[in-house]
Structures are given as C-alpha cells and as structure tokens.
C-alpha positions in Angstrom: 61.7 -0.4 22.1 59.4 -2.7 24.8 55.7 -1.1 23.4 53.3 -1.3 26.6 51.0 1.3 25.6 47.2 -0.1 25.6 46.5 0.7 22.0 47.7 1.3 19.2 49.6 -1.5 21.1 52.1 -3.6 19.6 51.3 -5.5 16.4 52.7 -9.6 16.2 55.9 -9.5 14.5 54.7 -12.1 12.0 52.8 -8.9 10.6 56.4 -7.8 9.0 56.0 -10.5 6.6 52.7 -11.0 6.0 53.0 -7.4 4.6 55.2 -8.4 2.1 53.2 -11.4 1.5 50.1 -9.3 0.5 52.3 -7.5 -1.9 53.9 -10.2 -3.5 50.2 -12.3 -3.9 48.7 -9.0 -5.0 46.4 -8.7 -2.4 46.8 -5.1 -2.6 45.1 -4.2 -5.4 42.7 -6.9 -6.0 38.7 -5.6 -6.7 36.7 -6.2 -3.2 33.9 -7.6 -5.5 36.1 -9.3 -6.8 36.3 -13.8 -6.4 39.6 -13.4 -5.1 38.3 -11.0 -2.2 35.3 -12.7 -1.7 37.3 -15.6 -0.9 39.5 -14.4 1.3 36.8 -13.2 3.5 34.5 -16.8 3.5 38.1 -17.4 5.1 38.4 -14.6 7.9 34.7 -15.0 8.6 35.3 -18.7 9.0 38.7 -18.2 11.3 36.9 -15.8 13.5 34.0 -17.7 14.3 36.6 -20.9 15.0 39.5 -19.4 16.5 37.4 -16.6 18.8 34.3 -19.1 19.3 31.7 -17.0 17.7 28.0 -18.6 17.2 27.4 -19.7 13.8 24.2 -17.6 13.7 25.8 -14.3 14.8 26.7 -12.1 11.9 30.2 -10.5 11.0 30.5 -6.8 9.8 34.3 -4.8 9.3 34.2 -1.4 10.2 37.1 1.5 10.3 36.8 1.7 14.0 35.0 0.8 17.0 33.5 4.4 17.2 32.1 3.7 13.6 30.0 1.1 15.4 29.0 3.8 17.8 27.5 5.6 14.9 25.5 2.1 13.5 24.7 1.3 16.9 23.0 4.8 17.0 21.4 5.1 13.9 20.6 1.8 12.6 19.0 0.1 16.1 17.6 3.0 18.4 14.7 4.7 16.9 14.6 6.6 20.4 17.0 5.8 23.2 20.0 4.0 24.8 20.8 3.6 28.4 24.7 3.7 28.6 26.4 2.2 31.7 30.1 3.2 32.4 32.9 4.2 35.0 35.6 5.8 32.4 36.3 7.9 29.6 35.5 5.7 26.9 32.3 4.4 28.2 30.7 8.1 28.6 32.4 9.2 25.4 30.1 6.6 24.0 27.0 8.2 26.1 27.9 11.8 24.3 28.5 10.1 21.2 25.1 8.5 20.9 23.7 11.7 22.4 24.9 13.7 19.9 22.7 11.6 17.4 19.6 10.8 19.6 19.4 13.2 21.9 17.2 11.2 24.5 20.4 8.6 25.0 20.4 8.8 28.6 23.2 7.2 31.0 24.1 6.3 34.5 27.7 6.2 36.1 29.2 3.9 38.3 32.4 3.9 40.6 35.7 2.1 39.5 35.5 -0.5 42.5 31.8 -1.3 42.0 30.6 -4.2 40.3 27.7 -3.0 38.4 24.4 -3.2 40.6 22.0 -4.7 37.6 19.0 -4.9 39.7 18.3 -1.7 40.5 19.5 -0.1 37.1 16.9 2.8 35.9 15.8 1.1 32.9 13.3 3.0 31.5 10.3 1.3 29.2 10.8 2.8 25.8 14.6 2.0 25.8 16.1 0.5 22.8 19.7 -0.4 23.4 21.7 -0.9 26.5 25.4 0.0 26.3 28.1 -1.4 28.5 32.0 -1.0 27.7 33.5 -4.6 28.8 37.1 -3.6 29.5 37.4 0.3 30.4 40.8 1.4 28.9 41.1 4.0 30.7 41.3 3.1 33.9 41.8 -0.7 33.9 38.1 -2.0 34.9 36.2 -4.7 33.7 32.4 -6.1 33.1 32.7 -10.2 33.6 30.4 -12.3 31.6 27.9 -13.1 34.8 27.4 -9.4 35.1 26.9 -9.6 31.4 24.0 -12.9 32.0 22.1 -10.9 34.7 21.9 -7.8 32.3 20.2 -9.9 29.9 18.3 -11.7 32.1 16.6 -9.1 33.8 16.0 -6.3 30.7 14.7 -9.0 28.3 13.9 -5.8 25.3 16.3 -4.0 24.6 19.2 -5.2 22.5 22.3 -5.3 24.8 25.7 -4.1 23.0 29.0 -4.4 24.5 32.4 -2.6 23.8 35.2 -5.2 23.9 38.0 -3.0 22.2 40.3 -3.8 24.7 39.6 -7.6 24.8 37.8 -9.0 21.9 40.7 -11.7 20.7 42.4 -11.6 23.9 39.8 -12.7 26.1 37.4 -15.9 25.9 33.8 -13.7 25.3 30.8 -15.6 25.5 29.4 -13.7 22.9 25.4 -15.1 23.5 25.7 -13.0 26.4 25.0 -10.3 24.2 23.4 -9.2 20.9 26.3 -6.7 19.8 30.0 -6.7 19.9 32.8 -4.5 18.3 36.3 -3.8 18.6 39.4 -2.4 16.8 41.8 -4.3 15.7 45.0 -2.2 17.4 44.9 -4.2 20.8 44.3 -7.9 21.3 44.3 -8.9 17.6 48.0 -7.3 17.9 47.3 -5.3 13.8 47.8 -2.1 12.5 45.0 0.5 13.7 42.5 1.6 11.2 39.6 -1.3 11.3 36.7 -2.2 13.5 34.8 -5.6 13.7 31.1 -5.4 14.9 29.5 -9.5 15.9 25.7 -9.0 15.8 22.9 -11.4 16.9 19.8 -12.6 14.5 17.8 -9.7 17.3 20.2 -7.4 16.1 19.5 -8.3 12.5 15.5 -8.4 12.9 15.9 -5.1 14.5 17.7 -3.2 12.0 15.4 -4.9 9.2 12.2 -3.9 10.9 13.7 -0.2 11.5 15.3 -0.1 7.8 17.1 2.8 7.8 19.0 3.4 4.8 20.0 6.7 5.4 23.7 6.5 5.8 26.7 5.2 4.1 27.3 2.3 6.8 23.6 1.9 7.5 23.5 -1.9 9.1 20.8 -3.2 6.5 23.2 -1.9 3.7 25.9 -3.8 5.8 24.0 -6.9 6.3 22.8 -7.9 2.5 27.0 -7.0 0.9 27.9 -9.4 3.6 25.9 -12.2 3.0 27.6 -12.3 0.0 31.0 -11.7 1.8 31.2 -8.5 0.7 31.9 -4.4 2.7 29.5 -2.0 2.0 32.5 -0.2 0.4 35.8 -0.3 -0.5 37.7 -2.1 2.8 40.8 -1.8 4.6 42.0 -4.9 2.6 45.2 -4.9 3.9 43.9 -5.2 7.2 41.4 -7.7 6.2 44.2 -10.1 5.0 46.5 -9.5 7.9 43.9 -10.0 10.0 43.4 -13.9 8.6 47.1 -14.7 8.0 47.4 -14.1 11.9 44.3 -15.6 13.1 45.5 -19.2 10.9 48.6 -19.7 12.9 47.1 -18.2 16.5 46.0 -20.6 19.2 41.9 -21.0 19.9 40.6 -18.0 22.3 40.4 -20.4 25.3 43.8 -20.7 25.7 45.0 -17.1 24.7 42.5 -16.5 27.5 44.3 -18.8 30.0 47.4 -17.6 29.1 46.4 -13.5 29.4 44.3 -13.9 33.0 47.4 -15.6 34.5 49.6 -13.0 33.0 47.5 -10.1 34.9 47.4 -12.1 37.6 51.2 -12.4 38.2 51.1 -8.6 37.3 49.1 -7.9 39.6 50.4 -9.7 42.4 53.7 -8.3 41.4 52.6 -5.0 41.4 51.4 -5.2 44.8 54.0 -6.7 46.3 56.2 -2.9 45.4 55.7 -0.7 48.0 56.2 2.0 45.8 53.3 0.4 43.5 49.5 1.5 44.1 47.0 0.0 41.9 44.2 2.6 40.9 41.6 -0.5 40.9 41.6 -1.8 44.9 38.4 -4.7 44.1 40.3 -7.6 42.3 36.3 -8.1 41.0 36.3 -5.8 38.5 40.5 -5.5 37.3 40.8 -5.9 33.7 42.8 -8.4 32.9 44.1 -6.8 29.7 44.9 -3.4 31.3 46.7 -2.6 34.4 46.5 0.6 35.8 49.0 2.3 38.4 48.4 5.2 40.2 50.6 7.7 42.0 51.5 11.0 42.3 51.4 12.9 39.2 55.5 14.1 39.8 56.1 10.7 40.3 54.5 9.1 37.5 56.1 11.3 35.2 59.0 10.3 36.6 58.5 6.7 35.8 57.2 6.7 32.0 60.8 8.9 32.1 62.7 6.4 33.2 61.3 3.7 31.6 61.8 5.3 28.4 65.3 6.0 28.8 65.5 2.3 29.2 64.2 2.1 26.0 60.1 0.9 27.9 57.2 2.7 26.7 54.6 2.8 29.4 50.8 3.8 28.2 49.6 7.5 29.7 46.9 7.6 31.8 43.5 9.3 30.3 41.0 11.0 30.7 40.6 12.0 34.3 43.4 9.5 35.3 45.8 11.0 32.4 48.5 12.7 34.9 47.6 10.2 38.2 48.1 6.9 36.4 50.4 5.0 33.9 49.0 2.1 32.5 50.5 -1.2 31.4 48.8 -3.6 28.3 48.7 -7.4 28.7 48.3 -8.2 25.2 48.7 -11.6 23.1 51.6 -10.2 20.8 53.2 -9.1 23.8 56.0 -11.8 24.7 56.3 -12.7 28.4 59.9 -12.2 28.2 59.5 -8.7 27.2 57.4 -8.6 30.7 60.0 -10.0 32.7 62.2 -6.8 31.5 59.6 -4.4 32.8 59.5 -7.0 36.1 63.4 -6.2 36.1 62.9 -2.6 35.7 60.6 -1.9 38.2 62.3 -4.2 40.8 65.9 -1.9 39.9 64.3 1.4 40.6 61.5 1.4 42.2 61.5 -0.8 45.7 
C-alpha cells in the first residue's frame, strides 16, 4: 500500500529495524534520568541542531504533540494575548485553542491565494505572541521565510511562533526568523505519531523566566531547567526519542532534503496541471506548499478518485476541514520514494486524462 496521506504519513522503512534495535540495546526500559538516557539525548539534541541547521543558542524541548505546544505557547508566554494569522483549519483551530485559555487571543483570516499583507496587519499594543501556521495542511498553503523576515521586522515585541508540523525536517527553515517552532514528528521526520518538538529562542526563554509560571505539568520554565540537563519534564516517549536519532544519523543535511522536496512539488505540480481533469485548489504558485498538494474537484468526483486509487492499492489523503469532501490531498514527504510517485504519475495518467 503507496501511503500519501499528509500525516500520520508514512514512516522510513529503516524505522522497522531500528525498532528491534531499541529492544535488543534495551532502550526500552532504560530510567530517563538515567546516564544512558541522558546520553542519548546530548546526541539527538546535537543531530538536530546539525542535520536541521538549528542555532546553537536556540533551545530544544520534546513534547507529545504539536498542539501540546499550543497549550505552552498559551500559558507559559502570553500573560494577555495572541494575534493568530491563518487561511485553514489548523491555523484557526490554533486561534480557538489559545482562546479557550486566554480569552482575549484575537485573530485575523486571510484567503488561500493571498500572500499575507504584513504591513497593514491589526497588531494591537498589548499583544504578546504572534501566531502563524507555516505550511497549512489543510489546504496545501504556505508562509515563505521573507514573509516570515517582514513579520519580524515590522512587530519588533511580541515573540513570533510558527507552526511547521508539516515541514519542520522537510524543509530548510531559517529558524532566526522566528522565536518559536514546533512540529510532530508523523510528517517530514517520516516516525511514528505521538511526539512534538518545540525550537525556542533565548526571547522565548527570558520571556517565560520573567512570566514564571509554574502552574502546569509542561510549564516551559519546568521544561527549560530538566533540559539543560538533557532531561523531559516527565517520563518521554523514549522510543520515539531514539528513533528519532537513529534516523536523523544516516539522513542527508536539511539543505538538500530541501532541494530534493521543492523540486519534487514542483514536478507535481506541473504534472498536475498539465491533466485536464486536474484542478489545483491553490491557483498563486506564491503561496503552494511544497510539502502538500491539494486537488480540488467535485465532491462525486473526488470520491471517485481516493476509490480508485485505493483499489490500486494508493491511499490518497482526505481533504479537511472545509475542503474535506472538495479536495484530496497528496504529501511530498522525505520517506516517500520518488519511485513510489512515479506510480501515482502512472495512475493518474491511466485514468484520469
């Protein structure tokens, strides 16, 4: 079975026996204050920061999920307000999310074919955070890195924290572009789901000192003194954590998974277009992710497709949210092999012309 759905997406098939490698080394059961532990994350700590070009002075934090980070985010750096920019489901789940917890979170939407118009962004003086989801998986758009330079040019203040779930280890981020970052691990680091990683700034860390709120279980100042001694706040995913730095040791550095993924989407794309059958829900080239494609069609029709391609033994990823039954959406992810896109290629070119 050909796994195309954006996430849980398909994990490397190295991860088969590192599994059994973690068993037999006894990674399994080893104490997480433990040397051996310790260890092992001085060593994923170090491969992150080489392989996905992370500044030394940003800090490293493992979470169960990227919407655990929307909780820290929330309760550890805004004392009274975020400002959340999106154009998808995931991007104003955030906004409710944070709303939920501080009720002044206020947010401002955007179309899919806009790039985001940072000048004139209602930024209001007593905001602490701005939000902006990078890629939008659910509906294939993305944030680049100038958009990214302007925000932080213009709103010096507030801390500026980005959502790269669906590109973080896929994608070359220029992660001083921003004072927070945070994925999950079921999408471009190609791993089992069930663990988050949050890259803050020294801002971030001065922030979440001077607020010092210890209130809750993953409170970031709780988070930040285990981990200067490479250590979770509590018991970790450790399987996760070691799978995680078997992988990262034997995969290329981020720059040319990058190069490799943006030509990838491009080819897609062009592809894609090409079909006359084929309409791509994102029309500006601008602001396509390059790690999700989204198609759009009628809703018979694309039914009709994630159908067929399953009988073909091709799992195409729903749409979602208010896309769910107009799209179908296709991941470009590293631990997806390009031969297994030339059998999609072959399968859309057989039936749909």
């Amino acid at each position: 079975m050909l796994n195309f759905y954006p996430g849980p997406s398909k994990v490397y098939p190295e991860v088969r026996e590192y599994l059994t490698m973690a068993y037999d080394e006894g990674m399994l059961s080893i104490p997480h204050r433990g040397e051996r532990f310790v260890q092992m994350m001085r060593d994923l700590v170090g491969l992150l920061r080489t392989k996905l070009n992370i500044p030394q002075d940003y800090f490293i934090f493992f979470t169960s999920s990227a919407t655990e980070c929307w909780e820290i985010i929330a309760q550890s750096l805004t004392p009274t307000k975020s400002l959340h920019l999106y154009n998808g489901a995931f991007g104003e789940k955030w906004y409710q999310y944070a709303k939920r917890l501080r009720p002044d979170a206020y947010g401002q939407s955007f179309e899919v074919d806009d790039v985001l118009d940072v000048p004139n962004l209602p930024v209001e003086d007593d905001t602490d955070v701005i939000c902006v989801t990078q890629t939008e998986t659910s509906n294939g758009t993305q944030v680049n890195m100038n958009t990214l330079l302007k925000l932080q040019n213009q709103f010096k203040d507030p801390l500026l924290a980005v959502d790269a779930t669906s590109s973080m280890a896929g994608l070359n981020l220029k992660f001083i572009r921003a004072d927070i970052w945070f994925a999950s691990v079921q999408k471009c680091f190609g791993l089992p789901a069930g663990m988050g990683v949050l890259v803050c700034s020294p801002r971030t860390i001065h922030r979440a000192k001077a607020l010092n709120d210890r209130r809750h279980y993953n409170s970031l100042v709780f988070l930040h003194e285990k981990m200067l001694n490479y250590q979770t706040g509590h018991t970790p995913n450790v399987l996760n954590l070691y799978l995680m730095r078997r992988t990262l040791e034997h995969k290329p550095f981020i720059k040319n998974v990058d190069q490799s993924l943006v030509q990838r989407a491009q080819e897609l794309y062009a592809f894609l277009e090409e079909n006359p059958e084929m309409q791509l829900l994102v029309e500006n080239p601008e602001v396509r992710a390059h790690t999700v494609i989204a198609v759009k069609g009628a809703d018979r029709w694309v039914q009709e497709i994630k159908r067929n391609a399953a009988a073909q033994g091709i799992t195409l990823g729903n749409g979602y949210g208010p896309w769910a039954k107009s799209t179908f959406r296709i991941a470009n992810f590293p631990a997806i092999a390009d031969a297994e896109y030339d059998v999609l290629r072959n399968f859309i070119s057989a039936h749909y012309h």
